[in-house]
LUMMI-434482 format. One record per residue (C-alpha): x, y, z. Coordinates in steps of 0.02 Angstrom, whole numbers, plus 50000, padded with zeros to 5 digits. Layout:
REM residues N
XYZ ...
END
This chain:
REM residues 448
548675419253771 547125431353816 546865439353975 545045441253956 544095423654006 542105424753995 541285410454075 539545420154087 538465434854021 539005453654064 538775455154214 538405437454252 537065431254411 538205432954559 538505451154501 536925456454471 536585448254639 537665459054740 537405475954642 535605473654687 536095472154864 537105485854850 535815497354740 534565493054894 535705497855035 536825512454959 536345530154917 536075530754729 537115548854741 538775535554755 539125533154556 539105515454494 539605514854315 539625496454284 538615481754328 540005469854366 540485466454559 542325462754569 543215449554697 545045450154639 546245459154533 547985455554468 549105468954365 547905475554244 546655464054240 545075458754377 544105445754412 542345445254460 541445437154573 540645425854417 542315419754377 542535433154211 544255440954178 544225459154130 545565470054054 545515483354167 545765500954070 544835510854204 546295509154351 545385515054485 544985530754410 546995531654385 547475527454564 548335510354503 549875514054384 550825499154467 549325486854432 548015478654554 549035472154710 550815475254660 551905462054762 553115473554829 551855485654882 550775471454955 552105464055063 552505481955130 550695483555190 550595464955269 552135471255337 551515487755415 549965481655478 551055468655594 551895485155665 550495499955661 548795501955605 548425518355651 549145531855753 548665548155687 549855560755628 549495572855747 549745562855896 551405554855864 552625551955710 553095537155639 554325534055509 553215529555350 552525547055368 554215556755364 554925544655220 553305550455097 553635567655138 555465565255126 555535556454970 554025570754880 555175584054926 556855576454844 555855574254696 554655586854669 554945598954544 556255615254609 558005619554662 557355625854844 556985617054998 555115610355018 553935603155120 552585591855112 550775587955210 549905570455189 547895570455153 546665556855125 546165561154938 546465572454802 545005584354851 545465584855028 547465589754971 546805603654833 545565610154984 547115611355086 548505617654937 547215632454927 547185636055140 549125634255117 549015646254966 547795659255081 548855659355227 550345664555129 549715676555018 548665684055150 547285685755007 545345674854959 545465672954788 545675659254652 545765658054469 545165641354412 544975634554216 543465628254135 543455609954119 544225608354283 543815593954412 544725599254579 543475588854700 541825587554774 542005596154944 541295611954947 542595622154908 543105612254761 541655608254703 541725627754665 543095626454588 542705611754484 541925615154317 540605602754248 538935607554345 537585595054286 538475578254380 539715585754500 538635600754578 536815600654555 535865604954695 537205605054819 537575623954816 537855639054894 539705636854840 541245643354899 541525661554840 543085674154754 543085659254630 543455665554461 543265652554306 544415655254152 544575646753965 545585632153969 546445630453805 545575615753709 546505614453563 545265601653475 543645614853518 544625632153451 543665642953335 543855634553147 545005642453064 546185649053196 548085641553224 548425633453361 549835647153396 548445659253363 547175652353485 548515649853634 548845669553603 547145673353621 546935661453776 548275670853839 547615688353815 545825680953903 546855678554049 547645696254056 546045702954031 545215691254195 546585700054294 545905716454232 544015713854208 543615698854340 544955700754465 546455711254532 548025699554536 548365708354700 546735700054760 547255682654703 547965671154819 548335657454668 548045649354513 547335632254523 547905621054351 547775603954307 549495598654201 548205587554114 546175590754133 545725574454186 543665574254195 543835588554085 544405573753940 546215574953970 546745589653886 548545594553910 549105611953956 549935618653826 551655624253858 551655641553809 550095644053898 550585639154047 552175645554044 551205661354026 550235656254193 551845654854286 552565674654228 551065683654297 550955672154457 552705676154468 552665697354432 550965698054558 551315687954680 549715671954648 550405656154693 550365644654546 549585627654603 549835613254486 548445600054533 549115581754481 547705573454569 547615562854414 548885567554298 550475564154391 551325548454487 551835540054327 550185542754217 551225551654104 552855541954115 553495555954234 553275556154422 552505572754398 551735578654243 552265596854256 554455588054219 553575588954028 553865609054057 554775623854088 553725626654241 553965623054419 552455626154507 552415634754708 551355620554777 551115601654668 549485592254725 549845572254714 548465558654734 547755542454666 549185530954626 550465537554754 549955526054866 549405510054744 547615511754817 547595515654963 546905532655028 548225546055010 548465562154937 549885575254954 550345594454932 552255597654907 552935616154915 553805628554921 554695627355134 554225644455164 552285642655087 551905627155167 552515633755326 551065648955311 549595639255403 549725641955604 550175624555699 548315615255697 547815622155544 548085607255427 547975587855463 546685573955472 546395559855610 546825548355450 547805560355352 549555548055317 548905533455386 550295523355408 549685506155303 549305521255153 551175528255185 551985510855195 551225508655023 551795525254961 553485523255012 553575508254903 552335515854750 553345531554741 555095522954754 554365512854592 553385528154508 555115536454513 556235521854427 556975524254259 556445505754224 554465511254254 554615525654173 555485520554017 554175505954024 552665518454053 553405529053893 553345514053775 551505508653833 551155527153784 551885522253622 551015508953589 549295514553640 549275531853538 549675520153379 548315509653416 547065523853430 547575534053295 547435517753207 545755517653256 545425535653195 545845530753049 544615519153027 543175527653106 543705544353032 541575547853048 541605548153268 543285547853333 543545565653308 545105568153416 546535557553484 547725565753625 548325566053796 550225568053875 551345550253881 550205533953920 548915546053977 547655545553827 545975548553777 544705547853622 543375561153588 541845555653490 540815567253391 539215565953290 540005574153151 541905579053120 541555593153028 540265600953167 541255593253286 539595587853396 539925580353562 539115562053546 538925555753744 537645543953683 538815535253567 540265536453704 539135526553857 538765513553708 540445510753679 541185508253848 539365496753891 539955487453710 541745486553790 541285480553942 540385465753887 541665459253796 542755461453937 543475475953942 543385488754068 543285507253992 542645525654074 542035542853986 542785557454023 542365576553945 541415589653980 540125582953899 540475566353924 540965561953759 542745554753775 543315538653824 544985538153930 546135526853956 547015524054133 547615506454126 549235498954239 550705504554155 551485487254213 550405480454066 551095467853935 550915471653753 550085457253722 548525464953834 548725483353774 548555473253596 547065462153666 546285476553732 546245487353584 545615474653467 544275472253598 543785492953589 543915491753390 542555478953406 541525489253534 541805506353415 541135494853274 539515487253373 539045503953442 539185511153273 538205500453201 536835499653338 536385518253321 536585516653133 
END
């Protein structure tokens, strides 16, 4: 039985009706990538306010690994609101607070003792990872990757990569920001190894710290496990491996930002337990909390202890309805069950889409991504390898009106990702890629 029920047009009157409304009364710098308005959402699927049932591959931008309004994490926030709205960390504690940060620092990464703060989003907590990384260190600087989406605050909005949509206009930026290769295996030089490329990815790095930047200057290195904007590119191993020796020998902190990458997207809690790595400082986000607002840095004791009293903290920073749902989330995130579960979705997707490689050998030039987190990248030309954006927004609009709910990713914004609940059935992971098949196939055809 299908998940996706269309009983009008994409989008249908009563959501063209309210995206009007909001088009008139919002600032057109707030992104809106779709033209549905959604009332409801169950698991992986939503429902909008037309009455149409979408397959929902977007997630939230990846902040919903347990599904639109898991019970168990729904009951815990009916429950919590009963007790305490708000109180404000600073003021007083209160015990959802201490059990996130409790339960992040039994199972973060590292055999030392840890400590965590709570944030309101993944920005906010990289911002702060970097202030916790300064204070230590005693030094300004930061070595950042190409590629790399850290945030749109100031700061890390100079430290995020992709200028045309993220940074236009908005500078001065932050400065002692320096901007490295990030191995993209797909884009290396034709006819170089992928052993050979990592080696000389590796010897641009040594040569920042000699050219760009003293180590001794460097108060960390800012990584994403898995580039998420940048079209979900995983770090290779040896690489950073690499990363972690010389933040070791000079003394940079090495910060692993799992904004998107970790809580389960890659059928680990934390993307980084696919390496030989343990990172100083781990930046958590999106799905830790099912939803709600809540981001996290987890550390080293002795790091996170750097900032003077004051120095870190929100008026909503842990929220207690966001750490009430946390609790739950990351109790879940960290099960066996999910994660064996999240593994096999993984499966199952990457056979679809190298299925549909296969088929459309001509666009899809590249298939890849780390467990259930998975993207496609389509080129003009796999030869060339040409980014095609054009073809990629025609896809997901192609998607989307045959119910199915799918976002670009990529540098140049030529890759379609894939961030659905990792609660999903097989039956909708099957209904959904027979639904992009026949989007690839009618945007193909259109610009042919």
């Amino acid at each position: 039985m299908s998940t996706i029920k269309l009983v009008t047009a994409v989008p249908g009157p009563n959501s063209m009706a309210l995206v009007a409304r909001r088009d008139a009364a919002v600032s057109r710098g707030s992104a809106r990538l779709t033209g549905i308005a959604v009332a409801s959402g169950d698991g992986a699927a939503v429902t909008d306010v037309d009455g149409n049932t979408f397959l929902d591959f977007a997630g939230g931008i990846g902040t919903l690994a347990l599904g639109h309004t898991p019970p168990e994490v729904v009951d815990a926030i009916r429950a919590q609101t009963g007790e305490l709205i708000h109180m404000c960390s600073i003021v007083a504690c209160y015990p959802p607070y201490v059990e996130v940060c409790e339960r992040l620092n039994a199972l973060a990464p590292g055999d030392f003792a840890k400590k965590t703060t709570l944030l309101n989003s993944g920005a906010e907590a990289v911002e702060a990872a970097v202030k916790v990384a300064r204070a230590h260190t005693r030094r300004q600087a930061l070595i950042v990757f190409e590629g790399a989406y850290h945030g749109r605050t100031n700061l890390t909005m100079a430290m995020t990569s992709k200028y045309a949509l993220f940074k236009q206009g908005f500078g001065p930026f932050a400065g002692e920001v320096y901007r490295l290769p990030f191995p993209n295996l797909y884009r290396r030089p034709t006819g170089l190894s992928e052993d050979a490329y990592i080696d000389h990815c590796i010897a641009q790095f040594d040569h920042a710290l000699v050219a760009q930047v003293a180590p001794d200057a460097v108060a960390a290195v800012v990584v994403e496990t898995v580039q998420g904007e940048g079209g979900f590119l995983p770090l290779p191993p040896r690489f950073a491996e690499h990363l972690r020796a010389r933040c070791s020998e000079h003394g940079m902190l090495y910060i692993a930002d799992e904004v998107q990458a970790g809580m389960g997207r890659t059928a680990r809690l934390f993307a980084i337990e696919h390496y030989a790595v343990v990172p100083d400082i781990i930046v958590s986000g999106k799905s830790i909390a099912s939803g709600l607002p809540l981001a996290a840095i987890t550390g080293r004791a002795e790091i996170m202890d750097a900032p003077h009293p004051g120095g870190l903290g929100g008026t909503y920073s842990g929220n207690p309805l966001a750490c009430a749902a946390a609790v739950v989330s990351i109790d879940t995130l960290a099960s066996a069950a999910f994660q064996q579960r999240a593994e096999a979705v993984g499966v199952r997707l990457r056979a679809h889409l190298d299925g549909l490689r296969s088929t459309f050998p001509d666009i899809i030039g590249d298939v890849r991504g780390l467990g259930p987190m998975l993207a496609i990248e389509l080129v003009k030309d796999p030869v060339t390898r040409a980014p095609d954006p054009e073809l990629t927004n025609a896809i997901n609009a192609e998607n989307l009106k045959r119910g199915l709910i799918t976002l670009r990713a990529g540098l140049y914004g030529n890759c379609v990702r894939f961030l659905p609940a990792l609660t999903i059935t097989d039956a909708q992971i099957d209904e959904g890629m027979a639904v992009l098949a026949e989007g690839i196939a009618a945007a193909r055809a259109a610009r042919a």
